[in-house]
N, C-alpha and C positions, 0 to 999 in steps of 0.2 A: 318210612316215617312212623314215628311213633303216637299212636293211642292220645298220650299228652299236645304230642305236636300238632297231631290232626284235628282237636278241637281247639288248640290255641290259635290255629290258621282261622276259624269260622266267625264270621262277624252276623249277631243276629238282631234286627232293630223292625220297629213297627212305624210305618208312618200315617200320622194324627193330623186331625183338623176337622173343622168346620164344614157343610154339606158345600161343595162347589167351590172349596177353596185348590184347586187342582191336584189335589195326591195321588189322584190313580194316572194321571196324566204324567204325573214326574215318577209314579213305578214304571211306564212305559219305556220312558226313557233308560234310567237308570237300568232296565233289562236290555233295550239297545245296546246300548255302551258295555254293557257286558256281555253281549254276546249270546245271548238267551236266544233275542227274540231277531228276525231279519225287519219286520216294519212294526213303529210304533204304533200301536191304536190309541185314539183320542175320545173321547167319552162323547164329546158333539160332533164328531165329523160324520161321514157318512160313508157307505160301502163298506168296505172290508179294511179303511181305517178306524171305522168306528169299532169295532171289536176288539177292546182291551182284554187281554188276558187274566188278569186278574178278576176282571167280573166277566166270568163262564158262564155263570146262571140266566134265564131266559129274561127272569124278573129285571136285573142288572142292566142286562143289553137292552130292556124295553123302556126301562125309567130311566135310567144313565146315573144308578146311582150303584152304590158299592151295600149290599144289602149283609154281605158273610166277611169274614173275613179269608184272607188267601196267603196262602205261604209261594213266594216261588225263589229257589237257588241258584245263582249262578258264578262262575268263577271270572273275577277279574284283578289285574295287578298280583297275583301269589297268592290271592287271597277266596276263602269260599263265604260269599254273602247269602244268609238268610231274611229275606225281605218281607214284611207281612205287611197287606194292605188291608186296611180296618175300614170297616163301617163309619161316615162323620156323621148319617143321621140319628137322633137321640133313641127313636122307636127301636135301633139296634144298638146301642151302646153298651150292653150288657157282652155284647160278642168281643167289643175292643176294650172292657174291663178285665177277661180273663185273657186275654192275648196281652197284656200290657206284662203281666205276672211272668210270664214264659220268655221275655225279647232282656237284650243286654244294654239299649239304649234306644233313643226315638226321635225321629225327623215331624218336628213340628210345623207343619204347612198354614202360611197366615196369607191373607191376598190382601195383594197391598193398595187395594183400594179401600178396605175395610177393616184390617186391623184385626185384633182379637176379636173374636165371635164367644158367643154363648158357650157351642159347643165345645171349642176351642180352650177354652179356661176351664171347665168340667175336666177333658182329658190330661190338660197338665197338670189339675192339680191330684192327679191319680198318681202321675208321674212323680209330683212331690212326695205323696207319699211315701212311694217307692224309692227314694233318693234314688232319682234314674237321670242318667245324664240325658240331657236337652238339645238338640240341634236344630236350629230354629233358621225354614227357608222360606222368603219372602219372596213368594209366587207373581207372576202376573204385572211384571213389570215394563213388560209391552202393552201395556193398556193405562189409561187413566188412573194415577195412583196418588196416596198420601203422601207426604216431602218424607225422605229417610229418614232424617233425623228424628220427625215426630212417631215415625213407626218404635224408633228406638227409645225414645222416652214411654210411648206404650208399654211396651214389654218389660218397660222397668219399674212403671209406677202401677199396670194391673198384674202384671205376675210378682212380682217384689223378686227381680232377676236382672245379675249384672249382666250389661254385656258385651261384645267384643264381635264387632266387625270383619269378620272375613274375608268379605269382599263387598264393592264399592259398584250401585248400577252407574251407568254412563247413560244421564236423561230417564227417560220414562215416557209412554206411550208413543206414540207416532217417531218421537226422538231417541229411543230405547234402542244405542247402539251394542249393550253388552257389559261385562261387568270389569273394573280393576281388582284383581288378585293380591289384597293386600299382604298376604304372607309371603308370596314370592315375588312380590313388586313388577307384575304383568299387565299385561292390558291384554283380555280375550274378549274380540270380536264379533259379534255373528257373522255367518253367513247366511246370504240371499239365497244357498242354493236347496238344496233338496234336504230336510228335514231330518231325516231318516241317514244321513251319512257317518258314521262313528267317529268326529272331530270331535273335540271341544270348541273350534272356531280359529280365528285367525290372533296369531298370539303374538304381543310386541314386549321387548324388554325395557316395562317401563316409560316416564312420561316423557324420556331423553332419546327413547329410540328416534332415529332421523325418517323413521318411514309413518311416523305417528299424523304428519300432517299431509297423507296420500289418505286417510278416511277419517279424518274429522278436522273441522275447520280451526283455527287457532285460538280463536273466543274460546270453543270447547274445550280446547287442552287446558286452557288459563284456568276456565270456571274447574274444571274434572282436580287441576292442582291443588287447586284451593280448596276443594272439599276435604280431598286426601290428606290434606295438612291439620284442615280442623278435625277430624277424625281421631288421626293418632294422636292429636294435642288433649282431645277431649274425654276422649274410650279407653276404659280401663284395658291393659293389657292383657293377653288372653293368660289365667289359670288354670294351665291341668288338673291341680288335685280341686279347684273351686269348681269347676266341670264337673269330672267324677264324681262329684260331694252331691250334683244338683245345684248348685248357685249362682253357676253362670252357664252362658248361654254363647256360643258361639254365632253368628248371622249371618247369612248367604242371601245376597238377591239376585234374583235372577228368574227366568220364564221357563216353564217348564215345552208351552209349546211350539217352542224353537230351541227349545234344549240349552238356553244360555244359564249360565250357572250350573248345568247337573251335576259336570263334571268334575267339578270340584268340591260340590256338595259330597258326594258319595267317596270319593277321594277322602275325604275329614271322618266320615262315617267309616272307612278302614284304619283309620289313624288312631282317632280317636276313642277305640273301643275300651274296654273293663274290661279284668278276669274279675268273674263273679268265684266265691271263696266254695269249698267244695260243701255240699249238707250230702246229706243221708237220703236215700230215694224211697217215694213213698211205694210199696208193692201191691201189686193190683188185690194178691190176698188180704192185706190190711183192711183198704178200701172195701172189699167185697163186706168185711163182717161188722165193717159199722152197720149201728142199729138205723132204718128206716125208720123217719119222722112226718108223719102225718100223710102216711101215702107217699111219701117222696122217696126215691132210690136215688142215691150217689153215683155218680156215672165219673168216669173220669177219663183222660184223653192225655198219655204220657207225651210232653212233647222237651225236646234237648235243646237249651241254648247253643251248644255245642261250643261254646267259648270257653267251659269248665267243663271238668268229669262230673258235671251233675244234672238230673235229668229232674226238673219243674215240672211237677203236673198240674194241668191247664184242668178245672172243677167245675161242676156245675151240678145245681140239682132240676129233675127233670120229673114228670110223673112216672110211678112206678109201670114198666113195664115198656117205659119208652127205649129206644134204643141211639138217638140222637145223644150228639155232647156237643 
């Protein structure tokens, strides 16, 4: 494989949100499924589930929050994913301002009892500025949540972003059987069993398969029909280059801690990616002989989207002498 080849294979994306909206919960997984990791860790569990790989640091594991940012690779489908899990609280936001510069698109995490957050609209509109493509996963749809629809007019009347449904939950809390797949016209299931199993779930072709009414009752299907219909009557149809551009927003709902939705979520996140256009790399000699301003030294930290031949360096100014980036 060639050089070109090997960074056209790599997919590199950050995922954003709000504090406790569950993104290191759906990195767990998303590492599951690809084969990284053998058990997910969960931010609030306990034992040796509680220990998410992404947050290594002592502080991390004691507050359950994501305090650095983390990079971690793994290969799934043909493809090599670079995955960075950013900081949602503000007091680090500075860490997921320079990592947003370096990634080729971003998984937007909203919980869907609450919608867009503070922090939440701060990092996408980062994102806008970057015309960075968007993919936007409504978390936490086994628990008490907003109706879909209204999530979806959210995201189009505070972010000013079209958008396009990708998949469709089936209920919500206590009734949160999993999600319909609207692009390949499926119905993915949960399973009750063990957590940590590398499915996507129990999968029907559609609202016609005959085995549809051995796990949900017939009211269900009627009401699930009906949604699906106002859906694609109502939601603009998904645009590639309006994606790419930044102007629209693909949607995935689904829970991250039982894994409904992951799998198609990061599925989309391999599909969906950019070749960013080639620039000129900046050399650590350059950097070195800018002049120091006010006691401050440039430190810089080369990191490769690896989706282009072009290597982004990730910036920061530090005090002189420090050795941090």
């Amino acid at each position: 494989m060639t050089l070109e080849e090997e960074i056209g294979n790599r997919r590199t994306f950050a995922i954003i949100s709000h504090p406790d909206a569950g993104k290191t919960t759906l990195t767990e997984k998303l590492l599951l499924f690809g084969g990284a990791i053998q058990l997910a860790g969960e931010v609030k569990a306990r034992g040796e589930r509680r220990r998410a790989r992404s947050d290594w640091m002592k502080v991390e594991q004691e507050r359950g929050i994501s305090v650095a940012s983390s990079v971690m690779t793994y290969d799934w489908q043909g493809s090599t994913f670079n995955l960075l899990d950013t900081p949602g609280h503000e007091d680090f936001s500075e860490d997921t301002y320079r990592v947003l510069t370096a990634v080729d698109s971003a998984v937007m995490v909203l919980d869907a009892a609450k919608g867009i957050e503070a922090q939440t609209y701060k990092l996408f509109e980062v994102c806008r500025l970057r015309d960075m493509p968007v993919v936007t996963f409504i978390n936490k749809m086994d628990r008490e949540a907003l109706d879909a629809f209204d999530l979806l007019d959210e995201i189009e009347q505070k972010l000013a972003l079209d958008v396009t449904p990708a998949t469709w939950p089936i209920g919500m809390g206590r009734d949160f059987k999993g999600c319909y797949d609207l692009i390949n016209d499926r119905l993915i299931l949960m399973q009750a069993a063990d957590k940590n199993i590398r499915s996507e779930g129990i999968a029907l072709k559609g609202l016609d398969d005959p085995r549809l009414n051995e796990y949900l009752p017939q009211d269900r299907v009627d009401s699930l029909r009906e949604q699906v219909e106002m859906v694609r009557g109502l939601c603009k149809p998904f645009d590639r280059q309006a994606y790419l551009e930044g102007h629209l927003t693909p949607v995935f709902f689904g829970s991250a801690s039982t894994a409904s939705g992951c799998v198609i979520c990061c599925r989309a996140c391999g599909i969906l990616h950019r070749h960013r256009e080639r620039r000129r790399l900046w050399s650590a000699r350059s950097i070195q002989k800018s002049r120091s301003y006010r006691g401050l030294c440039l430190k810089f930290r080369r990191i490769w989207t690896l989706s282009t031949a072009t290597a982004w360096p990730l910036c920061g100014l530090f005090p002189g002498g420090s050795n941090a980036v």
